[in-house]
KEKE-3310 file (N, C-alpha, C; in steps of 0.2 Angstrom, whole numbers, plus 5000, padded with zeros to 4 digits):
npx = (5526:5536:5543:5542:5554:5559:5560:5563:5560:5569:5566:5579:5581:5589:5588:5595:5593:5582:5585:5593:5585:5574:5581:5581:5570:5562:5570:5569:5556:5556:5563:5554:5544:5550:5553:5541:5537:5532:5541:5556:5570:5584:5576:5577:5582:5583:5590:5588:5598:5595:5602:5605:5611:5615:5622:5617:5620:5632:5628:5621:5631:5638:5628:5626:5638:5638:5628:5623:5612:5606:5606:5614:5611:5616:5613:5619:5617:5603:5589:5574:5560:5552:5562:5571:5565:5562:5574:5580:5569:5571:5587:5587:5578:5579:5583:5574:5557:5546:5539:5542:5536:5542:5542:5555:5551:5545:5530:5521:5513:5521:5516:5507:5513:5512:5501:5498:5507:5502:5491:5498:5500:5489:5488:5487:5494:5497:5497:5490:5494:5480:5478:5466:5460:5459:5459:5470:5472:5477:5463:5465:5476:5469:5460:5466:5472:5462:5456:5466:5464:5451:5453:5461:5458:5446:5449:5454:5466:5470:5472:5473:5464:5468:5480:5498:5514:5515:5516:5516:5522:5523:5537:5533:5523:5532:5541:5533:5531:5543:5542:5536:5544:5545:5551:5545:5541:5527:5521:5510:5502:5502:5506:5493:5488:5497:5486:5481:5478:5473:5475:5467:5476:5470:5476:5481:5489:5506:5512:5526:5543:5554:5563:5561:5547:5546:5541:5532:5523:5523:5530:5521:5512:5519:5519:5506:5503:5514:5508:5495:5499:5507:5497:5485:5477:5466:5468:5472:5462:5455:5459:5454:5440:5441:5444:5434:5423:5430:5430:5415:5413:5418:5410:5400:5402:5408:5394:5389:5397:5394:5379:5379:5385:5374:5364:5370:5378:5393:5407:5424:5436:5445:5444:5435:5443:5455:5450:5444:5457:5467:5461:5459:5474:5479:5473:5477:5492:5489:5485:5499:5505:5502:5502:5517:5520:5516:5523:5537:5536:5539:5548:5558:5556:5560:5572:5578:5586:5591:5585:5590:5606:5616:5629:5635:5634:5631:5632:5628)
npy = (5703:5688:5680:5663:5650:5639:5624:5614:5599:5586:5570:5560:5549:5541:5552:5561:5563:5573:5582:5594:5603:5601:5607:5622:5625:5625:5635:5647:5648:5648:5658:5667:5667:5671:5685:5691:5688:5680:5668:5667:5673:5665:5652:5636:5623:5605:5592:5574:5561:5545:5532:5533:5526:5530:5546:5556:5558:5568:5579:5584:5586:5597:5606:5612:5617:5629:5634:5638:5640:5629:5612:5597:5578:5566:5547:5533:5520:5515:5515:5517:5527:5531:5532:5542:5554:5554:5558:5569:5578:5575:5575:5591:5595:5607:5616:5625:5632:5625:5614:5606:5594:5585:5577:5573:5572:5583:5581:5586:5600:5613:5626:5626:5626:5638:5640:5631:5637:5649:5644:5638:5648:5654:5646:5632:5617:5606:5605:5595:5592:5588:5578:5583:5580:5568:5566:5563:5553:5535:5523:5511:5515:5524:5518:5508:5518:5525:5514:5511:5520:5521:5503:5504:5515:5509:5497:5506:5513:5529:5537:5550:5554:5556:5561:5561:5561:5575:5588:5601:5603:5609:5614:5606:5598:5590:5586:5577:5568:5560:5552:5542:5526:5517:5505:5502:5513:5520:5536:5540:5538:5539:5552:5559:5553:5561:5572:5586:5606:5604:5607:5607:5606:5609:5602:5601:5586:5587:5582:5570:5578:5574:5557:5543:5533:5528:5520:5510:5496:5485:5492:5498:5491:5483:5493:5497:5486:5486:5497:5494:5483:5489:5496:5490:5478:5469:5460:5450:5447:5444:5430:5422:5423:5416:5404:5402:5399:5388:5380:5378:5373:5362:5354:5354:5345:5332:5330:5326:5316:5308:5307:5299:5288:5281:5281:5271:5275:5276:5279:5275:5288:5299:5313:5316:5315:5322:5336:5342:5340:5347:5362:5364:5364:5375:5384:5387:5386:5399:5407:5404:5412:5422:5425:5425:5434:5446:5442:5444:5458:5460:5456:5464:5476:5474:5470:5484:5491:5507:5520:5524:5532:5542:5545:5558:5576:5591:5609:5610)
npz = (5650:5652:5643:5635:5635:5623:5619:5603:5600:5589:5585:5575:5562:5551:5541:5532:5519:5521:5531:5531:5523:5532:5543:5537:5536:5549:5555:5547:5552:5566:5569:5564:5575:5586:5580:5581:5596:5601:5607:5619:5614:5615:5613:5607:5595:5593:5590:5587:5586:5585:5581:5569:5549:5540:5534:5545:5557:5556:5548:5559:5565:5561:5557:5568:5570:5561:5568:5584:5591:5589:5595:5594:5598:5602:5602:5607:5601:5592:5599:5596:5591:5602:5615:5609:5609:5622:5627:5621:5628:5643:5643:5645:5652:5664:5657:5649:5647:5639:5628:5612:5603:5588:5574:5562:5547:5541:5539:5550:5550:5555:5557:5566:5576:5580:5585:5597:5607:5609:5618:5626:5635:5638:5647:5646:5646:5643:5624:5612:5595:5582:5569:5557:5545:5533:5522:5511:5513:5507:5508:5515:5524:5530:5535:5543:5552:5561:5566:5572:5584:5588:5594:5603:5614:5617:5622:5636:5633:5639:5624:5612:5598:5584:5586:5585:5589:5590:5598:5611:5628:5645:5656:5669:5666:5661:5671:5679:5669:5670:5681:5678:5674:5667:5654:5640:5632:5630:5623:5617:5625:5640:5643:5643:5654:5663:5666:5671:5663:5647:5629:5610:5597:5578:5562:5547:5537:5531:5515:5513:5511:5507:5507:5515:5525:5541:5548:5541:5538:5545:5557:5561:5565:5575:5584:5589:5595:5605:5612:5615:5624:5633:5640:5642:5652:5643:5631:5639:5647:5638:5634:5645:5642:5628:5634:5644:5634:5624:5636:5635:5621:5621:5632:5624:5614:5620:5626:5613:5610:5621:5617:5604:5607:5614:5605:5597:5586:5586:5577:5574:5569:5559:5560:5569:5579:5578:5574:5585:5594:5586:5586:5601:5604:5597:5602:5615:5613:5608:5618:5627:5623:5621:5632:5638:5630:5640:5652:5646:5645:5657:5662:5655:5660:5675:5675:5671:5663:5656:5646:5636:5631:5628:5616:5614:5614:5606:5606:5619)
capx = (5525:5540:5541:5544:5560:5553:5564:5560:5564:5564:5569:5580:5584:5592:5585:5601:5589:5580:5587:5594:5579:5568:5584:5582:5562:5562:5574:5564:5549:5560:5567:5549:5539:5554:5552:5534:5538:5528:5545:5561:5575:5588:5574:5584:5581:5587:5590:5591:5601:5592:5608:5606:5616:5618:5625:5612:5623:5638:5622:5617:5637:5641:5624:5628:5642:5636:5622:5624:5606:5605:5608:5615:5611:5618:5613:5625:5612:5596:5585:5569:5559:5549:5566:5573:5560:5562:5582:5581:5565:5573:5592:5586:5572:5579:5584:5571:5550:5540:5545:5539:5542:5540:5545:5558:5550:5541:5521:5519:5510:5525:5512:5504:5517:5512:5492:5501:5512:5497:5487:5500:5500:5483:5486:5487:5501:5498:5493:5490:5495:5478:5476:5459:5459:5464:5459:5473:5478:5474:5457:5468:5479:5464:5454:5472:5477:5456:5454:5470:5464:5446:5454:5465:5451:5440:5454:5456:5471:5469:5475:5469:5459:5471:5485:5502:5520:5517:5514:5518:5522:5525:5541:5531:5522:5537:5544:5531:5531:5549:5541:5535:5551:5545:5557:5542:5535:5518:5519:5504:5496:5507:5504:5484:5489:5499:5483:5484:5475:5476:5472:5470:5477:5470:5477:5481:5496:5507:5515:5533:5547:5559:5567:5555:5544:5549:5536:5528:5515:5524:5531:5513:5506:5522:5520:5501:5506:5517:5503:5491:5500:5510:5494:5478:5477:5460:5469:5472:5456:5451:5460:5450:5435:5442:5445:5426:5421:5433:5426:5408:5415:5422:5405:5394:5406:5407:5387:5388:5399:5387:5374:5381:5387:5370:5363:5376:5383:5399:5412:5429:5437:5453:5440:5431:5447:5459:5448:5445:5463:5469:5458:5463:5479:5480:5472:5481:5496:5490:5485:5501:5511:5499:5506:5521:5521:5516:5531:5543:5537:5539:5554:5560:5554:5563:5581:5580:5588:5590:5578:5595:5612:5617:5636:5639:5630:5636:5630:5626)
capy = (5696:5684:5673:5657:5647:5634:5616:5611:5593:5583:5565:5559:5540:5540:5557:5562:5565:5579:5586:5601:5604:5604:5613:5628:5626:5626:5639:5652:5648:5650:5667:5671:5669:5675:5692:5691:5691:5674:5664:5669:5672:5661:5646:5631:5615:5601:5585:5567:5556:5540:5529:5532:5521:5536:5553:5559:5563:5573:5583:5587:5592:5604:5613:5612:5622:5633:5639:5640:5638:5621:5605:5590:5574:5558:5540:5526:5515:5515:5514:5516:5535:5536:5534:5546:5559:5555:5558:5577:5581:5575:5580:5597:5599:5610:5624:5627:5632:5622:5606:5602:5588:5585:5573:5577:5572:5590:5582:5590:5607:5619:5631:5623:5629:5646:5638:5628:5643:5652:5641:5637:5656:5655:5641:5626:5614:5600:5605:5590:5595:5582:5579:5586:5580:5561:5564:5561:5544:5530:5522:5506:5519:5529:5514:5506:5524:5527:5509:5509:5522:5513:5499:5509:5519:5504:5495:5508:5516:5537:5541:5557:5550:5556:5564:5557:5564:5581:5591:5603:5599:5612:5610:5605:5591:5586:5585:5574:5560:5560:5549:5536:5523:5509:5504:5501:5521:5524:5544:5545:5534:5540:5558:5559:5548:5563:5575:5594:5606:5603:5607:5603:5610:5603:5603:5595:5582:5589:5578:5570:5582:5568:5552:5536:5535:5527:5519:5505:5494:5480:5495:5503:5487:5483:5499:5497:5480:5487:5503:5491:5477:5491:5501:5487:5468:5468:5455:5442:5447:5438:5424:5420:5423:5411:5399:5400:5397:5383:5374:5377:5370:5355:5352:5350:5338:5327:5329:5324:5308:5302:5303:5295:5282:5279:5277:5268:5279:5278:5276:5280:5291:5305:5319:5317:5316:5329:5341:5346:5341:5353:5367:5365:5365:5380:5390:5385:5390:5407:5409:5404:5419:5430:5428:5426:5443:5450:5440:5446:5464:5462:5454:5472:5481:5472:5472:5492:5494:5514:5518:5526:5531:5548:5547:5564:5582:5594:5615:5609)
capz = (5650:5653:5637:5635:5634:5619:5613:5598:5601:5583:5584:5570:5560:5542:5539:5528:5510:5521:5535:5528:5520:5540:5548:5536:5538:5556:5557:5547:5557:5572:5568:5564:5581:5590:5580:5583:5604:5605:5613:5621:5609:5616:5613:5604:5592:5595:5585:5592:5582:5585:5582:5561:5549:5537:5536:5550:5564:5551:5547:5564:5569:5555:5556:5575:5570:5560:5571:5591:5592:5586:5598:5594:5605:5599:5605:5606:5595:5589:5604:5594:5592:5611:5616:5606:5611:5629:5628:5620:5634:5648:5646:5644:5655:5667:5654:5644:5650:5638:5624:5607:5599:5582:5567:5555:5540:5539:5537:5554:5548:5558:5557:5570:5582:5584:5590:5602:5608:5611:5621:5631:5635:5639:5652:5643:5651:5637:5618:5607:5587:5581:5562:5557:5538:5533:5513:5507:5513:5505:5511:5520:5530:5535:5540:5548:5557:5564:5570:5579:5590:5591:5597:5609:5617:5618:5627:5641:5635:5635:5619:5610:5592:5577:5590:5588:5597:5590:5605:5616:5637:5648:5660:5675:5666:5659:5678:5679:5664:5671:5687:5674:5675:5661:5648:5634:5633:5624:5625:5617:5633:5645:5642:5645:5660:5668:5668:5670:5657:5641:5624:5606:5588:5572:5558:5541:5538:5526:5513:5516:5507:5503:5511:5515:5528:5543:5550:5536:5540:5551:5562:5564:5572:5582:5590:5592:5599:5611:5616:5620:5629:5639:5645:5644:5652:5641:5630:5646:5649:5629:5635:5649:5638:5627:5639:5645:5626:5621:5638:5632:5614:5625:5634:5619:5610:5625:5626:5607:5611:5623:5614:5598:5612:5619:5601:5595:5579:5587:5571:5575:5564:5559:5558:5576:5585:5574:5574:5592:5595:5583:5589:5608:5605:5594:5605:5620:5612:5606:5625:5629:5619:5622:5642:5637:5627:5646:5655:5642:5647:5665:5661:5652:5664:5680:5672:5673:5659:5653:5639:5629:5630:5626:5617:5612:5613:5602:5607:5626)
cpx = (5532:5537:5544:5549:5558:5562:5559:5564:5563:5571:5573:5584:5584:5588:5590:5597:5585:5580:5589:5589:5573:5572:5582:5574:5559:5566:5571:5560:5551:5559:5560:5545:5544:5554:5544:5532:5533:5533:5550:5566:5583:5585:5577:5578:5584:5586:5593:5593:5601:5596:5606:5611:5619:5623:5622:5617:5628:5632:5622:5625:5637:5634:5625:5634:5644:5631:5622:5617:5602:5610:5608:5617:5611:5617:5615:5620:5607:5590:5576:5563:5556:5557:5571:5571:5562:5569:5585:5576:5569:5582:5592:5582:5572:5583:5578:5563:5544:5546:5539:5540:5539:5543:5549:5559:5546:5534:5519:5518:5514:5521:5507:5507:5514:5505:5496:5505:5505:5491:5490:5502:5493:5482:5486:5494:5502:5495:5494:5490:5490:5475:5466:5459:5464:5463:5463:5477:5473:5469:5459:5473:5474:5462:5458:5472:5469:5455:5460:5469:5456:5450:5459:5461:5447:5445:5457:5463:5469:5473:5469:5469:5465:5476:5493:5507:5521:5514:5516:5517:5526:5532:5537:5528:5526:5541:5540:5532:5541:5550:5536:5543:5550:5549:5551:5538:5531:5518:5513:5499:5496:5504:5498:5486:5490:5493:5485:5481:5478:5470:5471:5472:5476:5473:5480:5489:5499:5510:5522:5537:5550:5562:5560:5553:5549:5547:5531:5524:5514:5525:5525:5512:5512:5520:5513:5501:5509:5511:5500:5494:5508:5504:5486:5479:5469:5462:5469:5467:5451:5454:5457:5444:5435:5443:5438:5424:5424:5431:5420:5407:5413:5415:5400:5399:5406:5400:5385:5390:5395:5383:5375:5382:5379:5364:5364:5378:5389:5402:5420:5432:5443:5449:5439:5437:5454:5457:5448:5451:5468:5469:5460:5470:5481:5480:5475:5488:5497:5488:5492:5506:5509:5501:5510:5524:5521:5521:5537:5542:5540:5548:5560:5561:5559:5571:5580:5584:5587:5586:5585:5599:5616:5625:5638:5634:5635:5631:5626:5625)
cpy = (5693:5680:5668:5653:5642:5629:5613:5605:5589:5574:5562:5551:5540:5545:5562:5566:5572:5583:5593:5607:5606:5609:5619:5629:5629:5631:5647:5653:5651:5656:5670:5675:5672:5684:5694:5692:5683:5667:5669:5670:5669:5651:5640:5625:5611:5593:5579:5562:5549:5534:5526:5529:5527:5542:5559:5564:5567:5578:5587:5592:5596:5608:5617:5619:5627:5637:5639:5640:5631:5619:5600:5586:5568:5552:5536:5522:5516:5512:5515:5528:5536:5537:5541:5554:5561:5557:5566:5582:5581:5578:5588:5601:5605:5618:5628:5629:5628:5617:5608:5598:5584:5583:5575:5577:5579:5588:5584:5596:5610:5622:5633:5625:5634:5646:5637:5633:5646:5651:5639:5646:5657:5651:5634:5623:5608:5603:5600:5594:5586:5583:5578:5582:5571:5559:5562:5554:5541:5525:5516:5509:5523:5523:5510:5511:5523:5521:5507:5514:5521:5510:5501:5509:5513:5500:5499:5511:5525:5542:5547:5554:5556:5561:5556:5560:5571:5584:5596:5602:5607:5609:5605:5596:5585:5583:5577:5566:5558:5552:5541:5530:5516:5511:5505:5508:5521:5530:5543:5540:5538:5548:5561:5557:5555:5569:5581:5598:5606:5604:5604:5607:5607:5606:5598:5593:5585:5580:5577:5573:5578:5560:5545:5536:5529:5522:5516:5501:5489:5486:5497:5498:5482:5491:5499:5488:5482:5491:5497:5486:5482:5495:5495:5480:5466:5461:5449:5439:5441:5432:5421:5420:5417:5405:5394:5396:5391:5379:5373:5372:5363:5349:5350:5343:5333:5327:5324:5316:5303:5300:5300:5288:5277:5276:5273:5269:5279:5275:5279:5284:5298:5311:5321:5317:5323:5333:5346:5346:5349:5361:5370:5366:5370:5385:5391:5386:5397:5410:5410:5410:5423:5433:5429:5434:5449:5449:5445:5454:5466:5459:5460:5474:5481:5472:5478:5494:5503:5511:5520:5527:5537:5545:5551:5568:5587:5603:5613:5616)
cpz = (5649:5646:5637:5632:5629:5617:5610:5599:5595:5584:5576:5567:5552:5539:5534:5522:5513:5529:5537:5528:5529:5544:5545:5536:5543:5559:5555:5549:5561:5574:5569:5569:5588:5588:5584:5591:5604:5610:5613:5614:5611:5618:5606:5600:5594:5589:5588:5586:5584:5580:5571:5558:5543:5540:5541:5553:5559:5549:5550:5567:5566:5554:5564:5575:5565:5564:5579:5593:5590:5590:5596:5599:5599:5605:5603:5601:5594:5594:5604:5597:5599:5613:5615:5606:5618:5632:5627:5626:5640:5648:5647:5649:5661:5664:5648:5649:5647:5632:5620:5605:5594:5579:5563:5547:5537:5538:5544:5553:5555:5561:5564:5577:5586:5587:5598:5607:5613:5618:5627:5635:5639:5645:5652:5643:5647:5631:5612:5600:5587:5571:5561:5550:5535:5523:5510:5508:5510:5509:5517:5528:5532:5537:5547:5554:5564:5569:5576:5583:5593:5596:5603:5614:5620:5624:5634:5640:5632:5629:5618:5603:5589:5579:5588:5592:5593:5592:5610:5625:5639:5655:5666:5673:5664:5666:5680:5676:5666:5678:5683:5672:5670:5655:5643:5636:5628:5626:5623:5621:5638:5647:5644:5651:5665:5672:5666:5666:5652:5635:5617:5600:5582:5568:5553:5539:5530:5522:5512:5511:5503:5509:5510:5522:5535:5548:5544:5542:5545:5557:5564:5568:5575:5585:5592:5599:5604:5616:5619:5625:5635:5644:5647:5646:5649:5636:5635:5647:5643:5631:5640:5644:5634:5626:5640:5637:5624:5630:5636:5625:5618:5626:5630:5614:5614:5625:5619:5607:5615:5621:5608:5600:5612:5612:5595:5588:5582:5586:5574:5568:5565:5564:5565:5582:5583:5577:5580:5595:5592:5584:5597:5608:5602:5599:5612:5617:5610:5611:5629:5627:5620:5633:5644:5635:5635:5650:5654:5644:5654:5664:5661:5660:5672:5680:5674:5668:5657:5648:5633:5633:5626:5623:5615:5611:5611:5604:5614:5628)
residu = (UNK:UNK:UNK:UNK:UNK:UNK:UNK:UNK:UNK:UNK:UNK:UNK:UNK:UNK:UNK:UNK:UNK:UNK:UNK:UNK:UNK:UNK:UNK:UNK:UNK:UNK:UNK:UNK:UNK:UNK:UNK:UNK:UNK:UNK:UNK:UNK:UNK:UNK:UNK:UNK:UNK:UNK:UNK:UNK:UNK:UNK:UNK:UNK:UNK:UNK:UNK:UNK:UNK:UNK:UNK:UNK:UNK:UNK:UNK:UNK:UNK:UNK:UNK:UNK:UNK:UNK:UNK:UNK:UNK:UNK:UNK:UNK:UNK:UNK:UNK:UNK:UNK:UNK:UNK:UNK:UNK:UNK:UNK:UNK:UNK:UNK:UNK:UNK:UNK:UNK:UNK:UNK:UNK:UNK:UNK:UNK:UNK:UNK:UNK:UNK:UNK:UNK:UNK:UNK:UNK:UNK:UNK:UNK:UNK:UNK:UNK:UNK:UNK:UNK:UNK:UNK:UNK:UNK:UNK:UNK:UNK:UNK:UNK:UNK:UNK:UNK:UNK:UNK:UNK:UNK:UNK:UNK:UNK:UNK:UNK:UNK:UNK:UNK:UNK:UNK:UNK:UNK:UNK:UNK:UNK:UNK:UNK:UNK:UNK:UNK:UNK:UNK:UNK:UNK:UNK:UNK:UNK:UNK:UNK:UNK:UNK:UNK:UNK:UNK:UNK:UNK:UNK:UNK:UNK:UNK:UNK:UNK:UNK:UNK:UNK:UNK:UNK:UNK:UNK:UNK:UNK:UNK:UNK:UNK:UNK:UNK:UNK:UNK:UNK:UNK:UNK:UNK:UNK:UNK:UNK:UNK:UNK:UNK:UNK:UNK:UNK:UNK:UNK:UNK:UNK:UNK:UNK:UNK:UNK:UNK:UNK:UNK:UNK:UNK:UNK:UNK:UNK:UNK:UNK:UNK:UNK:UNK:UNK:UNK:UNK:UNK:UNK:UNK:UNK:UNK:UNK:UNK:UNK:UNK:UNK:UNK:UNK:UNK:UNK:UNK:UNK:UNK:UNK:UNK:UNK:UNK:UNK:UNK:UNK:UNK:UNK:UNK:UNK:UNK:UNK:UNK:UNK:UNK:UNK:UNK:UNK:UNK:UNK:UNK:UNK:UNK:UNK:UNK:UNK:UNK:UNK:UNK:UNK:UNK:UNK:UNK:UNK:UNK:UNK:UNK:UNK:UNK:UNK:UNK:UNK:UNK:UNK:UNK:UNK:UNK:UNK:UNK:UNK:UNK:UNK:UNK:UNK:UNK:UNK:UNK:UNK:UNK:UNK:UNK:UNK:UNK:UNK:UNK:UNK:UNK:UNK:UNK:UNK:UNK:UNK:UNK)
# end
């Protein structure tokens, strides 16, 4: 059996405190399932230097150049991590047979690899790595991570429930997500989108080695913000909803003025005119930004701007 070419693709952003620490992690993994016959032995890591303000990229040269099996890809600036995923997959895709692409804070169970390996072995051209065990987070990060993929789901976009970008893609599918041209990428949308068989690996999230996380609690729900309002018009959709309801409001308050009219209670007053004023304008403003937020996407999107900007690869 022909064995498989594998890039380990790991995106990287002021990773400096534990870099080290994942290249020699990932290196004796490496070494392992290469003895083991389950990839090739000229299969490679790679590390994206997602435009860090630390000592990342000096990290990534000098192991570069200690190890000949280690790639380094630098990008001109911090182009945010799908970016930075999608920058190590596609420069590469036509040397390698299959991608993984995994975090470099090491809570990605490794171990996970060698499932994933296997299954694409078996046929499987997508393998989601999906956490099986969420005990040990704190009860507001489990209830926060679980409902962001509720609300996902329920909105039409095909994530995979407690999957995030640690996965393996076979070349082919990667040929594929290649014909996706949007500047704002949700891989964990995007990916289901492209189809193909596919599997899953569970396993348990380790805890982070060192450094700080990277991903707090404003970026989680920017980036569910972005998932949803690049993959569902289900939001536009609440604004029409909204719409209907705030003129139903309308209709009973006018029904209410005439009859107050017609039995002559009718006092002027701050309260009876503020209040609906205040309300219709509010919500006509949060209709208005919520359309605006779709404009400004197409806007992105119509420029054409690249997603990144490679400025230097080091073990090409």
């Amino acid at each position: 059996m022909n064995l498989s070419r594998l890039l380990l693709v790991v995106p990287c952003y002021n990773e400096e405190a534990i870099l080290n620490l994942t290249y020699s992690t990932l290196k004796a993994y490496y070494a392992g399932i290469k003895e083991r016959g389950l990839i090739a032995a000229d299969s490679k890591i790679c590390f994206v230097n997602d435009g860090s303000r630390d000592k990342t990229w000096d990290i990534i040269e000098e192991l570069c150049h200690q190890d000949d099996t280690i790639i380094g890809v630098k990008l001109s600036r911090n182009f945010g991590h799908q970016s930075a995923i999608m920058a190590g997959l596609e420069k590469y895709i036509d040397d390698f047979d299959c991608f993984i692409t995994i975090d470099a804070d090491l809570q990605d169970d490794i171990n996970a690899i060698t499932s994933m390996i296997e299954k694409h072995r078996e046929g499987a051209m997508v393998v989601y790595g999906v956490r099986g065990d969420r005990s040990s987070d704190s009860w507001f990060k489990r209830f926060s991570a679980e409902s962001f993929y509720v609300v996902m789901q329920k909105m039409g976009v095909p994530v995979v429930f407690n999957h995030a970008d640690f996965r393996l893609m076979d070349r082919r599918v990667l040929q594929e997500l290649g014909n996706f041209k949007e500047i704002n990428m949700f891989l964990r949308g995007i990916v289901p989108l492209i189809g193909f068989r596919n599997d899953k690996v569970v396993y348990n999230r380790l805890e982070r080695a060192a450094g700080e996380t990277k991903y707090p609690l404003s970026k989680m729900l920017l980036f569910a913000w972005n998932g949803i309002t690049s993959f569902s018009t289900f939001p536009m959709r609440l604004v029409l909803y909204f719409g209907v309801f705030n003129f139903m409001v309308a209709m009973v308050i006018v029904a209410y003025i005439f009859f107050s009219y017609i039995i002559g209670h009718t006092v002027p007053g701050w309260t009876s005119t503020m209040l609906p004023l205040t309300f219709f304008s509010g919500s006509n403003m949060m209709a208005l930004g919520l359309i605006g937020e779709y404009i400004g996407k197409i806007y992105e999107e119509v420029k054409g701007r690249p997603r990144y900007i490679i400025e230097k690869t080091v073990n090409e």
